[in-house]
DSSP file (Angstrom, degrees, kcal/mol; ACC not computed):
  #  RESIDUE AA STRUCTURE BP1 BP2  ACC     N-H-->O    O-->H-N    N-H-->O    O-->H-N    TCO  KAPPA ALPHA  PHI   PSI    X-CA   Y-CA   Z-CA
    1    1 A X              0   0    0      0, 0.0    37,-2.0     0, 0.0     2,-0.2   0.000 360.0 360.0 360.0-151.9    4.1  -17.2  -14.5
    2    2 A X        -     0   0    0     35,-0.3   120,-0.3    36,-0.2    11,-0.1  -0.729 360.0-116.9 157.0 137.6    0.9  -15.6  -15.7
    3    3 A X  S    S-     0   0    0     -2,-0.2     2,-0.4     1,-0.2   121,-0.2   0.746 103.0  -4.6 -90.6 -35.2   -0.8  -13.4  -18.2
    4    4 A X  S    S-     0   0    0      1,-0.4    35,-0.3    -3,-0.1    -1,-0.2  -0.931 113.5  -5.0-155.5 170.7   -1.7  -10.9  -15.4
    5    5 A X  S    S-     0   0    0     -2,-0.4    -1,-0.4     5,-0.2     6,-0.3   0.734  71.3-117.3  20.5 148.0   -1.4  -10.7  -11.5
    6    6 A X        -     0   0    0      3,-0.4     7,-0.3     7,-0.1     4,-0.1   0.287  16.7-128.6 -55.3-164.7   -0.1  -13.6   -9.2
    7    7 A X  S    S+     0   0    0      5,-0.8     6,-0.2    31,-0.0     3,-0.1   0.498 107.3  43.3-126.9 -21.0   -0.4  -16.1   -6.6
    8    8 A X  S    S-     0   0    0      4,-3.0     2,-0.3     1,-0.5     5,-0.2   0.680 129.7  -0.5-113.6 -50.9    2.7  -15.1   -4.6
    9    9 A X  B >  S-A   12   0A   0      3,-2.0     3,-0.8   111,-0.1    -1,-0.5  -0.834  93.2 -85.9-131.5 175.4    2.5  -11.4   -4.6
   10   10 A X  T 3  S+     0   0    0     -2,-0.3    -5,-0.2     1,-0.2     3,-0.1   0.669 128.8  21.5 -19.1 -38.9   -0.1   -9.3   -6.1
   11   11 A X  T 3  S+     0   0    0    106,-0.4     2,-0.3    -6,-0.3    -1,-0.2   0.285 108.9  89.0-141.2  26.6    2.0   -9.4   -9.7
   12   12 A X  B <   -A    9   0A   0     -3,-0.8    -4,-3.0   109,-0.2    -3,-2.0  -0.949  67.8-141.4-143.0 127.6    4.1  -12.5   -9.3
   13   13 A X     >  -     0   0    0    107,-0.3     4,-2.3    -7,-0.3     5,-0.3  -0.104  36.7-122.8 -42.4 133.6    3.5  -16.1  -10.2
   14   14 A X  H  > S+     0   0    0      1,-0.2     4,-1.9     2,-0.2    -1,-0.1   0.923 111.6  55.3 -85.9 -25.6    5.4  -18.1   -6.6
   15   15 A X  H  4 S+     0   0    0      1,-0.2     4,-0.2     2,-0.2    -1,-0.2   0.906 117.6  35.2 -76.0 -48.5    7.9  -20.3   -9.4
   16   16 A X  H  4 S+     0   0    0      2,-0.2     4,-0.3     1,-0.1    -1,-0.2   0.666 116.5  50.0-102.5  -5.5    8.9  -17.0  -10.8
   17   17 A X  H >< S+     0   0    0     -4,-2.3     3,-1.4     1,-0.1    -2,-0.2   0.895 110.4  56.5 -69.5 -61.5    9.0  -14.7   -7.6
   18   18 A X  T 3< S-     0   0    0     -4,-1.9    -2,-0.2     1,-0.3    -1,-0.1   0.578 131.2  -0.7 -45.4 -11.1   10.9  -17.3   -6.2
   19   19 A X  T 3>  +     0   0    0     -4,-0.2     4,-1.5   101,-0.1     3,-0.3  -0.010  62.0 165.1-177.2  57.6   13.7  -17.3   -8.9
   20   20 A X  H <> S+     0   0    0     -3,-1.4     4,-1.1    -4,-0.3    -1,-0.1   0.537  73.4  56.6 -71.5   0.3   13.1  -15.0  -11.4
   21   21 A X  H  > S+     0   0    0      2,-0.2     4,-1.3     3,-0.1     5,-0.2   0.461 101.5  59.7 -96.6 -11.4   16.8  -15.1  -13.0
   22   22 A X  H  > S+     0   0    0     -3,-0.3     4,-1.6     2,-0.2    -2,-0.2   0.957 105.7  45.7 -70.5 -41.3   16.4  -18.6  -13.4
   23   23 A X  H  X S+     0   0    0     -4,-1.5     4,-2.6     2,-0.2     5,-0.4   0.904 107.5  57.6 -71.5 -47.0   13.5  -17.8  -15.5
   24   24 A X  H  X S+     0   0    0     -4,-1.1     4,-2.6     1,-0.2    -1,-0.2   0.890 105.2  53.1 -49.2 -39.9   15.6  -15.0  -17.4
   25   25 A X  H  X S+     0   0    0     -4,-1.3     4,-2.3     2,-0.2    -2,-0.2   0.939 102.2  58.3 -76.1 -48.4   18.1  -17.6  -18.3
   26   26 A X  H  X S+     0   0    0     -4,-1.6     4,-0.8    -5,-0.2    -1,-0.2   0.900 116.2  36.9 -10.9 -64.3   15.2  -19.8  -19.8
   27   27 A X  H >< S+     0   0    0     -4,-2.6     3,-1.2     2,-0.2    -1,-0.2   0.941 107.3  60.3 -58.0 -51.5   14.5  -17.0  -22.0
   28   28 A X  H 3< S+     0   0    0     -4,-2.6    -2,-0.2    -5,-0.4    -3,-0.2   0.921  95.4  75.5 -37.3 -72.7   18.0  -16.0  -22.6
   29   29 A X  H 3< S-     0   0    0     -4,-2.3    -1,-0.2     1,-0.2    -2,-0.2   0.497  92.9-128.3 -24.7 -39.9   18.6  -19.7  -24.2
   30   30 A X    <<  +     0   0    0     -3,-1.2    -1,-0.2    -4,-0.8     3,-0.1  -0.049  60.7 140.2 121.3 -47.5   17.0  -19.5  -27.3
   31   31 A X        -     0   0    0      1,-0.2     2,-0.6    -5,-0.1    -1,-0.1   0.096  64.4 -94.6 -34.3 179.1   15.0  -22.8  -26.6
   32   32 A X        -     0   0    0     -3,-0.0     2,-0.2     2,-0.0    -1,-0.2  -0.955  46.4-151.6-106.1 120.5   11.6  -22.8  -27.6
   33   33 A X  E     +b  136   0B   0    102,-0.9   104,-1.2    -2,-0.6     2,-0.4  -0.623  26.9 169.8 -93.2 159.1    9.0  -21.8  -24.8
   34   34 A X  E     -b  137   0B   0     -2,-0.2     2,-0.6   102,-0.2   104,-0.2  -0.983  21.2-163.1-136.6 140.6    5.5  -22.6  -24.1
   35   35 A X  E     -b  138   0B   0    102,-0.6   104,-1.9    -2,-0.4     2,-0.9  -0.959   8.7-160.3-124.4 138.2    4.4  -21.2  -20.5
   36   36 A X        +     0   0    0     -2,-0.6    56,-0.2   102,-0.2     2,-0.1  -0.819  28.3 179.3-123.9  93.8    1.2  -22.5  -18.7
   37   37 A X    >>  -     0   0    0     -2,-0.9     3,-3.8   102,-0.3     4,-1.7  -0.449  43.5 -86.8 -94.3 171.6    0.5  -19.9  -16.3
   38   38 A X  H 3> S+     0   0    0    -37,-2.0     4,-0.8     1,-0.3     5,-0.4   0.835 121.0  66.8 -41.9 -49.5   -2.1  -19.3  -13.7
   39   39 A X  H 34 S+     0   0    0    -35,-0.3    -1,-0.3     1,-0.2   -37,-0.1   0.628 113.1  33.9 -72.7   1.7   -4.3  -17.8  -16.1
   40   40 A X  H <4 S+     0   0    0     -3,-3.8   102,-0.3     1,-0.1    -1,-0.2   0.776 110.5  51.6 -92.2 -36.5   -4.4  -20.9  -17.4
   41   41 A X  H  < S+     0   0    0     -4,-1.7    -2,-0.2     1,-0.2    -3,-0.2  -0.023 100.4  77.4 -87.3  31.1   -4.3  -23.5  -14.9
   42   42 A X  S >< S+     0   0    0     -4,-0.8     3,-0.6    -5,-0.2    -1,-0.2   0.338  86.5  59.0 -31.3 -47.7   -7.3  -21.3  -13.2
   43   43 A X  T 3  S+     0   0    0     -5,-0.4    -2,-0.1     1,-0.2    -4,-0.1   0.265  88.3  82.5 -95.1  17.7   -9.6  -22.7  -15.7
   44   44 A X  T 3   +     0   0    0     43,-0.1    43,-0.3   103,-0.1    -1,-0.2   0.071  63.1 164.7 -73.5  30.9   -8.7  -26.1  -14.3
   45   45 A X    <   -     0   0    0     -3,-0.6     2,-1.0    41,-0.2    41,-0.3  -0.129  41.4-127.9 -54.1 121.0  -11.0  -26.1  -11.5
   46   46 A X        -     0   0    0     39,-2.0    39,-0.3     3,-0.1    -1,-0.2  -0.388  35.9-164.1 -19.9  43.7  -11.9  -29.5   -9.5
   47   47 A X    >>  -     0   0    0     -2,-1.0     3,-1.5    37,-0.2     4,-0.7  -0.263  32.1-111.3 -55.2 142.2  -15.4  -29.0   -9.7
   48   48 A X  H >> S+     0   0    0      1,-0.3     3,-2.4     2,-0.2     4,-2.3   0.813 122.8  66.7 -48.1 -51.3  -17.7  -31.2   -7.2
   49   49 A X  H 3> S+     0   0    0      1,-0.4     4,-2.0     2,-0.2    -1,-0.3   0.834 107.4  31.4 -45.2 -59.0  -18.6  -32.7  -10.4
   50   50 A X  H <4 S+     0   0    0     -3,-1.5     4,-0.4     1,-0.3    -1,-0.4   0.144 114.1  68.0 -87.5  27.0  -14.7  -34.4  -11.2
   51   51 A X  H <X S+     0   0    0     -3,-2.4     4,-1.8    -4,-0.7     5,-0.3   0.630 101.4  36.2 -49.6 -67.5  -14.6  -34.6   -7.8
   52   52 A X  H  < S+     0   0    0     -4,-2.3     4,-0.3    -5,-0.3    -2,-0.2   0.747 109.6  65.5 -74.3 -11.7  -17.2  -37.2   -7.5
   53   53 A X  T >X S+     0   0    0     -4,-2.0     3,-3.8    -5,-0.3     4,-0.7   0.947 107.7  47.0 -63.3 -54.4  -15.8  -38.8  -10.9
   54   54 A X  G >4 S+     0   0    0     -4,-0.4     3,-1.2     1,-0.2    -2,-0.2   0.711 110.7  48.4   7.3 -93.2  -12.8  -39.4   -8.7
   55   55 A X  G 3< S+     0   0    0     -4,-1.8    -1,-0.2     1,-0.2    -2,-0.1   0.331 105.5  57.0 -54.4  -2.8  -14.7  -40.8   -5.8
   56   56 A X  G <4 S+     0   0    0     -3,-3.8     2,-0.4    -4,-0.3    -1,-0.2   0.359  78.4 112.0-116.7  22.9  -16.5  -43.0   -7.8
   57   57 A X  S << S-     0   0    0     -3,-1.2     2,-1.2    -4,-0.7    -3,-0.0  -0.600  76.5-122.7 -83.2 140.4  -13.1  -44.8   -9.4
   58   58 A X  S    S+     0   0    0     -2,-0.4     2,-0.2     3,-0.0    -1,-0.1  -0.124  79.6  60.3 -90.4  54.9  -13.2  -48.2   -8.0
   59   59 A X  S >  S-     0   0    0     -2,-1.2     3,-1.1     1,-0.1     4,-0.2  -0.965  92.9 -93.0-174.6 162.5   -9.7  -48.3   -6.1
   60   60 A X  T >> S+     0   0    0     -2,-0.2     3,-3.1     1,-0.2     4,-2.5   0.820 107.7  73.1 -46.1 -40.4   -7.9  -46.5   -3.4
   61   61 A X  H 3> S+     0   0    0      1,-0.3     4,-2.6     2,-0.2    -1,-0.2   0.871 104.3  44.5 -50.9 -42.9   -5.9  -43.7   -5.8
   62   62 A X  H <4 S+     0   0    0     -3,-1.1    -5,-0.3     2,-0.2    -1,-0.3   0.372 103.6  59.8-105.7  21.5   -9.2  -41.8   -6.4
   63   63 A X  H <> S+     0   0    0     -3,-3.1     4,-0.9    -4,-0.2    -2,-0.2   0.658 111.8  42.5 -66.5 -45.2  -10.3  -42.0   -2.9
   64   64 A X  H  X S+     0   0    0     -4,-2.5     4,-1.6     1,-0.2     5,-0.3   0.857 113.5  55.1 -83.9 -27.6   -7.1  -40.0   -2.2
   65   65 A X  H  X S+     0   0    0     -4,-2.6     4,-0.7    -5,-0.5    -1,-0.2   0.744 109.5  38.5 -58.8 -22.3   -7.6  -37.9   -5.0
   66   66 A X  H  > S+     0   0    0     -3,-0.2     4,-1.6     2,-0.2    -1,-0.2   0.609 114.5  58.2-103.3  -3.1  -10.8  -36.6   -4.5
   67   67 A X  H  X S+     0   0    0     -4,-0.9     4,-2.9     1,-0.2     5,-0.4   0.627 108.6  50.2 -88.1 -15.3   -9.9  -36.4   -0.4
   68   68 A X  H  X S+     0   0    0     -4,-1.6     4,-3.5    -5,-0.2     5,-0.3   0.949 107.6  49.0 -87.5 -40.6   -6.9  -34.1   -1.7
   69   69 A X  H  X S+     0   0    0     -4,-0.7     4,-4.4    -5,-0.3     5,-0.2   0.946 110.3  57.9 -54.5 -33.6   -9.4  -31.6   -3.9
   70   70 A X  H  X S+     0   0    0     -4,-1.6     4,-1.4     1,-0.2    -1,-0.2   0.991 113.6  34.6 -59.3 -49.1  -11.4  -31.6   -0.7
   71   71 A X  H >X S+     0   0    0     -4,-2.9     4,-1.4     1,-0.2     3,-1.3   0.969 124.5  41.1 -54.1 -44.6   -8.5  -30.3    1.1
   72   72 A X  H 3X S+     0   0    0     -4,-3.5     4,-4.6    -5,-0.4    -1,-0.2   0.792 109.8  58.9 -38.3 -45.3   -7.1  -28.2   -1.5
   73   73 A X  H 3X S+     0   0    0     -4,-4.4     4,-1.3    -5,-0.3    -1,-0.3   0.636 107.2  52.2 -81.6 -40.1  -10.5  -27.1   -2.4
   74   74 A X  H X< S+     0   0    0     -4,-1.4     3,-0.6    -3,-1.3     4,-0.3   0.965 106.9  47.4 -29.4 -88.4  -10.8  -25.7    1.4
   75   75 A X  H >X>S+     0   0    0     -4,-1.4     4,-2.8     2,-0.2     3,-1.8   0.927 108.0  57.3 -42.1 -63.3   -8.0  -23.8    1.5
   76   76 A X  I 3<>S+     0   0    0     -4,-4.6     6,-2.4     1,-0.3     5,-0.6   0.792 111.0  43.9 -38.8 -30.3   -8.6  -22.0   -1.9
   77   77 A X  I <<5S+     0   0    0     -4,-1.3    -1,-0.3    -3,-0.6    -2,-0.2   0.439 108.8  52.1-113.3  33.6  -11.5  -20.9   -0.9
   78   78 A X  I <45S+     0   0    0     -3,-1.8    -2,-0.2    -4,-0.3    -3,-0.2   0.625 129.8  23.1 -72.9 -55.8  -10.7  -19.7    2.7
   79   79 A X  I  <5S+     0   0    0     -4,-2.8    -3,-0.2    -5,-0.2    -2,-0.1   0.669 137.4  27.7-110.6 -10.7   -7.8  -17.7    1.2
   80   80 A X  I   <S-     0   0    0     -5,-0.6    -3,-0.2    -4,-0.4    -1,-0.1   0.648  90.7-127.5-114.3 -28.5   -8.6  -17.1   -2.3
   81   81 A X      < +     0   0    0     -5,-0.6    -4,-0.2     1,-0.3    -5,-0.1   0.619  59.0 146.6  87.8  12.4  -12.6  -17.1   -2.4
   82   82 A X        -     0   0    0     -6,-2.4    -1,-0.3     1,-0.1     3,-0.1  -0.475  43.0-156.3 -78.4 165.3  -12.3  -19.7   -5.1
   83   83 A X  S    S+     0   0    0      1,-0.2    -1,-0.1    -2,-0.0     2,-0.1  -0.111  87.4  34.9-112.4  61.9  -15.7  -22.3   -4.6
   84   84 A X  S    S-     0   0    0    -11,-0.2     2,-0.6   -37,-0.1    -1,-0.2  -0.511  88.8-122.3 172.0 128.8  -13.4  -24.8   -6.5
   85   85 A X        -     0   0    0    -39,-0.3   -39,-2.0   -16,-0.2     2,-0.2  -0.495  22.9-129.6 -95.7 134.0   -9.6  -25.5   -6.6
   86   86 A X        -     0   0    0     -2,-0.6     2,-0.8   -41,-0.3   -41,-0.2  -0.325  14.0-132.9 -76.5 141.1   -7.8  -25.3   -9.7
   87   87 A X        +     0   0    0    -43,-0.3     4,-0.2    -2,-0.2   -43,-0.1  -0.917  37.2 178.4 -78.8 123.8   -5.6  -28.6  -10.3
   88   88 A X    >   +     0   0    0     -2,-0.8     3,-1.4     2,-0.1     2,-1.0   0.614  65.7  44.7 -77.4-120.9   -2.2  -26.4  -11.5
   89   89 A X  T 3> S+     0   0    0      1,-0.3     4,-2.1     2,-0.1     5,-0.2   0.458 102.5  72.8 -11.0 -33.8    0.8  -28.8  -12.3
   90   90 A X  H 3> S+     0   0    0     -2,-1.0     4,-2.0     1,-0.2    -1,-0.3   0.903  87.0  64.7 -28.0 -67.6   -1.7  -31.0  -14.3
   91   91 A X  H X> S+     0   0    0     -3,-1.4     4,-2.3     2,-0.3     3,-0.9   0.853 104.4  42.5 -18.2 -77.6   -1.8  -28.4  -17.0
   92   92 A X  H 3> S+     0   0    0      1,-0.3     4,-1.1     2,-0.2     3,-0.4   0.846 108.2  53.6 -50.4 -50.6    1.6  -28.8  -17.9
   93   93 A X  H 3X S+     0   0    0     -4,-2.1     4,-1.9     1,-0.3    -1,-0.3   0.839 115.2  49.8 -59.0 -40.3    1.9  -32.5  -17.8
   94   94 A X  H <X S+     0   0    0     -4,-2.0     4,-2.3    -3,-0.9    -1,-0.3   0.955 102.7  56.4 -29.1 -65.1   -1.1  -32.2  -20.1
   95   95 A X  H  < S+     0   0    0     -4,-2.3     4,-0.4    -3,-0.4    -1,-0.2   0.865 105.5  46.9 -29.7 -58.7    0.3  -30.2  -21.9
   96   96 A X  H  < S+     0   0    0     -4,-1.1    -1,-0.3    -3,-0.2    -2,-0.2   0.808 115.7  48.1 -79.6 -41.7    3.2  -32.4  -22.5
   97   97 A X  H  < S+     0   0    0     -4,-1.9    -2,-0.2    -5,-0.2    -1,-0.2   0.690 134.3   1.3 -58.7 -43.9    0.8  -35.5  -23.3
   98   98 A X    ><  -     0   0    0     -4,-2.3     3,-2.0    -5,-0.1     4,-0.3  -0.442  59.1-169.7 177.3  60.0   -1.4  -33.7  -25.6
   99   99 A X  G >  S+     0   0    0     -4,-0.4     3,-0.8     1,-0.3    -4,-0.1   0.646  81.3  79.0 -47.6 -10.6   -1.0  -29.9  -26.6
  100  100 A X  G 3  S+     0   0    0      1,-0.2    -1,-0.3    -6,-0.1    -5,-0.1   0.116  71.7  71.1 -72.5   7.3   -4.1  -30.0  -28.1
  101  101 A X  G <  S+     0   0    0     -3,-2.0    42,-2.2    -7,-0.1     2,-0.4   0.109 100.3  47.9-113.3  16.9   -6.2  -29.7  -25.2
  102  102 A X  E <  S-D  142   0C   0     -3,-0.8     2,-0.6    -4,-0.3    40,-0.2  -0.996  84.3-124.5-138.6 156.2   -5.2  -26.0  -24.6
  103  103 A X  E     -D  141   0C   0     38,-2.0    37,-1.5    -2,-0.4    38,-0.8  -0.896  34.1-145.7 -93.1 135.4   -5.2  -23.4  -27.2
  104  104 A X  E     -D  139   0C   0     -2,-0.6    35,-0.2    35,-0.2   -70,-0.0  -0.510  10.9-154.4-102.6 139.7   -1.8  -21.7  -27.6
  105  105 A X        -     0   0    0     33,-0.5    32,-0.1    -2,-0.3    -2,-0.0  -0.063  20.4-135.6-135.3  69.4   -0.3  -18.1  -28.5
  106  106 A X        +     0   0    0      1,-0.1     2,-0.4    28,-0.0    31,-0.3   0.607  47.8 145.5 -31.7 145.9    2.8  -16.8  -29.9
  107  107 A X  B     -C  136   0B   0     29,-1.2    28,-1.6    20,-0.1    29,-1.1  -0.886  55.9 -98.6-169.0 141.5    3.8  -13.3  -27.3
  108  108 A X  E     -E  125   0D   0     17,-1.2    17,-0.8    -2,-0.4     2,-0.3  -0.671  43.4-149.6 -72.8 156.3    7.2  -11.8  -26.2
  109  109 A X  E     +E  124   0D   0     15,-0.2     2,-0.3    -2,-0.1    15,-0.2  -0.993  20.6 175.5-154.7 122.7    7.7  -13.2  -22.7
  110  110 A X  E     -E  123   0D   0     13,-1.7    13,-1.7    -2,-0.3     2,-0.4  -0.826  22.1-143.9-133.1 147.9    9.6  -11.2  -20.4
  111  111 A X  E     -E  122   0D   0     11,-0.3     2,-0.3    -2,-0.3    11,-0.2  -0.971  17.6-130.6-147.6 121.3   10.3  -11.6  -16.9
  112  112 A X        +     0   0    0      9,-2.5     8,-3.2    -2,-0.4     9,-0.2  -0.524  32.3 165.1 -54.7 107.0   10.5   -8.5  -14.3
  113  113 A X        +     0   0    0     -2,-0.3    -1,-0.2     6,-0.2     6,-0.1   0.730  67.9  30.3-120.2 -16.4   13.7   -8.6  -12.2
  114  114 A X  S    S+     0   0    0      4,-0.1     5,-0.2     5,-0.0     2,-0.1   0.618  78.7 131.3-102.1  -8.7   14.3   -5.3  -10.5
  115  115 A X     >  -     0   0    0      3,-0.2     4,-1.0     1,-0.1     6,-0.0  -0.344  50.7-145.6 -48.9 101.8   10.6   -4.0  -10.0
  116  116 A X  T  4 S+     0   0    0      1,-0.2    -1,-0.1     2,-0.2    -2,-0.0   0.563 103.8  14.0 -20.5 -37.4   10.1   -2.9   -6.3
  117  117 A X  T  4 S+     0   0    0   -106,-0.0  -106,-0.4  -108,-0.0    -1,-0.2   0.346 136.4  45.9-123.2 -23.6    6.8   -4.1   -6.3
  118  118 A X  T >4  +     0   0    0   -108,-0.1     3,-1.8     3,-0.1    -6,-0.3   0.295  63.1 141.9 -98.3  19.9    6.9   -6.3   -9.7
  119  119 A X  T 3< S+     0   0    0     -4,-1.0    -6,-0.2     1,-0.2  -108,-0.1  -0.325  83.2  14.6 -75.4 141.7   10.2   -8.3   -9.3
  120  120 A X  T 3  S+     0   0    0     -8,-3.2     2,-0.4     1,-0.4  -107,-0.3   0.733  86.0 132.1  89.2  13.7    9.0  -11.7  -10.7
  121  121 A X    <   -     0   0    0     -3,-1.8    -9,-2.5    -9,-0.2     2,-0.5  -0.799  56.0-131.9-114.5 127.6    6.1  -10.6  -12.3
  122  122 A X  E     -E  111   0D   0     -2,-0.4     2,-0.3  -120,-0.3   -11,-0.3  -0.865  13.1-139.3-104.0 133.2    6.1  -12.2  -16.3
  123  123 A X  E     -E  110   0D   0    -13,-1.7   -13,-1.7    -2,-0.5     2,-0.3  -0.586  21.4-173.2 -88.2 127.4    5.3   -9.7  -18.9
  124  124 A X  E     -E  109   0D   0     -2,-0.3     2,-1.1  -121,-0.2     3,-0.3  -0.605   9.9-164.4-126.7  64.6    3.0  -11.3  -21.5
  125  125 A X  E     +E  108   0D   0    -17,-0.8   -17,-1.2    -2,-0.3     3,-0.3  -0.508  19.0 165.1 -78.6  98.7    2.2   -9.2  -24.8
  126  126 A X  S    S+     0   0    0     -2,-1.1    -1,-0.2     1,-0.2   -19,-0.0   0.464  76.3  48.2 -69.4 -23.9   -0.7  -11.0  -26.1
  127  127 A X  S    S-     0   0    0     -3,-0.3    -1,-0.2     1,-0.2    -2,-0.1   0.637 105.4-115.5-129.7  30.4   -1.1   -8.2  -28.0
  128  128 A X    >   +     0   0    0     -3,-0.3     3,-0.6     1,-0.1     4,-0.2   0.320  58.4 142.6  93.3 -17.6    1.6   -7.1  -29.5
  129  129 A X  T 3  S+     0   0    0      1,-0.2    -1,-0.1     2,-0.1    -3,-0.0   0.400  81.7  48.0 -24.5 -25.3    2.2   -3.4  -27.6
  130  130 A X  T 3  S-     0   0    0      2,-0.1    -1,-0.2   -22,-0.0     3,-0.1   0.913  89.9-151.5 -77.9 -56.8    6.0   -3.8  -27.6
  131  131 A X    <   +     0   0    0     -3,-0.6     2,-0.5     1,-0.3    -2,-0.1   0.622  52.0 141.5  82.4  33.7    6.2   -4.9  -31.4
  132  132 A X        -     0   0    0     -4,-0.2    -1,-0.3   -24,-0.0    -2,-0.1  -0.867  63.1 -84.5-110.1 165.9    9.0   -6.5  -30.0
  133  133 A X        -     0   0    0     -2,-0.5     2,-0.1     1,-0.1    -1,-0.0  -0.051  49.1-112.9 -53.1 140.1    9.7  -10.7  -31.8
  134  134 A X        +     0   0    0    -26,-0.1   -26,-0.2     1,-0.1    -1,-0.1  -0.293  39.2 175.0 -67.1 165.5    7.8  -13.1  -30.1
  135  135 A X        +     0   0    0    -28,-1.6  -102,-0.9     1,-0.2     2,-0.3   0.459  56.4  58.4-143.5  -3.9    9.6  -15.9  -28.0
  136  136 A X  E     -bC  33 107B   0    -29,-1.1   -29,-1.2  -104,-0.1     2,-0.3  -0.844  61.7-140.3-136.2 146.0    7.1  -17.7  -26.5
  137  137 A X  E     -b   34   0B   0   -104,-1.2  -102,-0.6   -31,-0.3     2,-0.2  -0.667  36.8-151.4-110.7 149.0    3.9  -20.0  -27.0
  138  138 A X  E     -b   35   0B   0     -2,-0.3     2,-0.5  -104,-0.2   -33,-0.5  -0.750  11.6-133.0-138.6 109.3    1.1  -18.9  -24.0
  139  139 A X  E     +D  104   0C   0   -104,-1.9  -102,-0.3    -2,-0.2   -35,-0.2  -0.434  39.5 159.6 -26.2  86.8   -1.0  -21.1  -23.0
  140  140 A X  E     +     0   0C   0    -37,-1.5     2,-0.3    -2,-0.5   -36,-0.2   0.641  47.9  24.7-127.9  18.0   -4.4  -19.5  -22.9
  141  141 A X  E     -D  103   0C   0    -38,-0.8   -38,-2.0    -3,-0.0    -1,-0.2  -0.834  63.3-131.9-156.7 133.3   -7.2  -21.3  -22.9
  142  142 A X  E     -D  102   0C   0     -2,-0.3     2,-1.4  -102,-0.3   -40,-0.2  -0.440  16.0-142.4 -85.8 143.9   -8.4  -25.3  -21.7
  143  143 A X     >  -     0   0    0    -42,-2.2     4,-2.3    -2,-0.2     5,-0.2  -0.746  28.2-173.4 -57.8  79.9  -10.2  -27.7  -23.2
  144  144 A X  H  > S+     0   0    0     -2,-1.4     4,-1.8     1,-0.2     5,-0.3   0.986  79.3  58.1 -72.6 -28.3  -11.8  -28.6  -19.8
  145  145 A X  H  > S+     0   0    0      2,-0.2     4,-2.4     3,-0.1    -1,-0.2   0.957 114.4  25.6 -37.3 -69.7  -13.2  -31.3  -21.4
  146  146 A X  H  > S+     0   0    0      2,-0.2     4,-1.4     3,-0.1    -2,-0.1   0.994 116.1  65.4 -58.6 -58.5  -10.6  -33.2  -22.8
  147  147 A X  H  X S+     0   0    0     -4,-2.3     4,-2.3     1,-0.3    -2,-0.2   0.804 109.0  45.9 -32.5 -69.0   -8.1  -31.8  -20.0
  148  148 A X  H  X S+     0   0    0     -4,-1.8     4,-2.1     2,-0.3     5,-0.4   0.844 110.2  46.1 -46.6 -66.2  -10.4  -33.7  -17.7
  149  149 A X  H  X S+     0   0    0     -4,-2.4     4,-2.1    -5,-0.3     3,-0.5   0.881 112.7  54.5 -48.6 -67.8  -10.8  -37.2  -19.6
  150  150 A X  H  X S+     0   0    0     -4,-1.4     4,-1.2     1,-0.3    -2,-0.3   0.740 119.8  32.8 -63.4 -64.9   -6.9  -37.2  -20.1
  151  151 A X  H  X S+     0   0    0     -4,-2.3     4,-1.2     1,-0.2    -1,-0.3   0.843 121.5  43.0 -74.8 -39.3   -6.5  -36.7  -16.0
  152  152 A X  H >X S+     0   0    0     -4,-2.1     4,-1.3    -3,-0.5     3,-0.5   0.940 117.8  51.5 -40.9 -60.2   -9.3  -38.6  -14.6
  153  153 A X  H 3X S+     0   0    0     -4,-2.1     4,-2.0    -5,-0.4    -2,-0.2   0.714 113.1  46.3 -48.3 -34.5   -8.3  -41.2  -17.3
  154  154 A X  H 3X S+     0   0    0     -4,-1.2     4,-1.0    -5,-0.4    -1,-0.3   0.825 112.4  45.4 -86.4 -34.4   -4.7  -41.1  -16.0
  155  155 A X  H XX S+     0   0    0     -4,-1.2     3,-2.5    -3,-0.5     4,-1.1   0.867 112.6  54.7-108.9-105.9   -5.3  -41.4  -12.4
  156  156 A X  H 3X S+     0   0    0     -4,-1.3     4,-1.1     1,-0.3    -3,-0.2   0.399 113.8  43.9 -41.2 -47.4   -7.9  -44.3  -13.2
  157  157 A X  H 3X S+     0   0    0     -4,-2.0     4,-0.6     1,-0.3    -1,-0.3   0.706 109.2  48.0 -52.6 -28.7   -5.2  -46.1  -15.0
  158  158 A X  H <X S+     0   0    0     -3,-2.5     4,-1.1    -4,-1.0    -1,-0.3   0.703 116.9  47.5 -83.9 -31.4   -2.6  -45.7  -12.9
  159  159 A X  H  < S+     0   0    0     -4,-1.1     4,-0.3     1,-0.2    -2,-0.2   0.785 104.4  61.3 -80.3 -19.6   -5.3  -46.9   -9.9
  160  160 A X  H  < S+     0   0    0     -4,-1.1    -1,-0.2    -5,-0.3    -2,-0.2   0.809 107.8  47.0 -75.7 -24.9   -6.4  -49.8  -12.1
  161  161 A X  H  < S+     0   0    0     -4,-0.6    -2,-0.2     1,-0.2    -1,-0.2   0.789 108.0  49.1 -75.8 -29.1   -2.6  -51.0  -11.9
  162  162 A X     <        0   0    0     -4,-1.1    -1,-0.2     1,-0.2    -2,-0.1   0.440 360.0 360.0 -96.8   1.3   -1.7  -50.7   -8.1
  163  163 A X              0   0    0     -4,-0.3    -1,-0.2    -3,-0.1    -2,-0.1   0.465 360.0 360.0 -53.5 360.0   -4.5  -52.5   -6.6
C-alpha cells in the first residue's frame, strides 16, 4: 500500500493491485494493523554512502549486497528517476525488530476494489476527512539512522557467521 499514488499503477501499491480482496479481508478481521507503505519505504534509500558501508564489510554477504543496490539502484533510476533505490521489504522486518525506528499513525485504512482506474489503490485518512474510526497504525516516517544501523548491523552479522 501507500499514503498516495503507487508503484504498480498510477494509484496502486503492486501487493495490493495484485490482490486487493485479500487485503479487504485483512481489514475485515478485526486484527490490529500497521501498514508500511511506499511512502514509507521511499525514505529508505541505498545511498552510495550505505552502499559503501556494505562494501566495506569484511565477508562475501556485503559484497553481494552492495552489488544488488547497484543493480537495483540502476533500474530505479532508468524507470523511476530515483538517483538511489529505496530498500522496501527491510522496512517491515524493521519494523517488526524495532517499531521505534519509524514514527507511526493511527488512520482508517481502506482498500479500493471496484475503481476503474483506482482498483487497489489504499485510502489513507491521515487526516481524519471521513471522521470515520481509525483501524490502522501508518507508518510514516524513518529513522534512517537507526533503520540503517539495525540493517547494515543485521547483514554484517549474519556475514560474520557464514564465512
Amino acid at each position: 500500500g501507500s499514503t498516495s499514488g503507487g508503484n504498480h499503477t498510477p494509484s496502486a501499491e503492486f501487493n495490493t493491485y495484485a490482490d486487493p480482496e485479500a487485503l479487504q479481508q485483512v481489514i475485515d478481521s478485526g486484527i490490529p494493523l500497521r501498514m508500511v507503505g511506499l511512502n514509507l519505504t521511499h525514505q529508505a534509500l541505498a545511498t552510495p554512502e550505505v552502499v559503501e558501508q556494505m562494501r566495506a564489510m569484511n565477508h562475501p554477504l556485503g559484497q553481494i549486497c552492495a552489488e544488488w543496490m547497484g543493480f537495483f539502484g540502476s533500474s530505479y533510476e532508468s524507470v523511476w528517476s530515483f538517483e538511489s533505490p529505496p530498500v522496501h521489504d527491510p522496512c517491515t522486518v524493521a519494523a517488526l525488530i524495532d517499531p521505534t525506528v519509524i514514527q507511526w499513525q493511527s488512520s482508517f485504512l481502506a482498500v479500493e476494489l471496484e475503481g476503474k482506474w483506482s482498483r487497489g489503490e489504499t485510502i489513507v485518512d491521515l487526516h481524519n476527512r471521513y471522521s470515520f474510526a481509525t483501524n490502522a497504525q501508518i507508518a510514516v516516517t524513518l529513522d534512517r539512522g537507526a533503520y540503517w544501523n539495525l540493517v547494515l548491523g543485521s547483514i554484517d552479522q549474519l556475514g560474520q557467521k557464514t564465512r
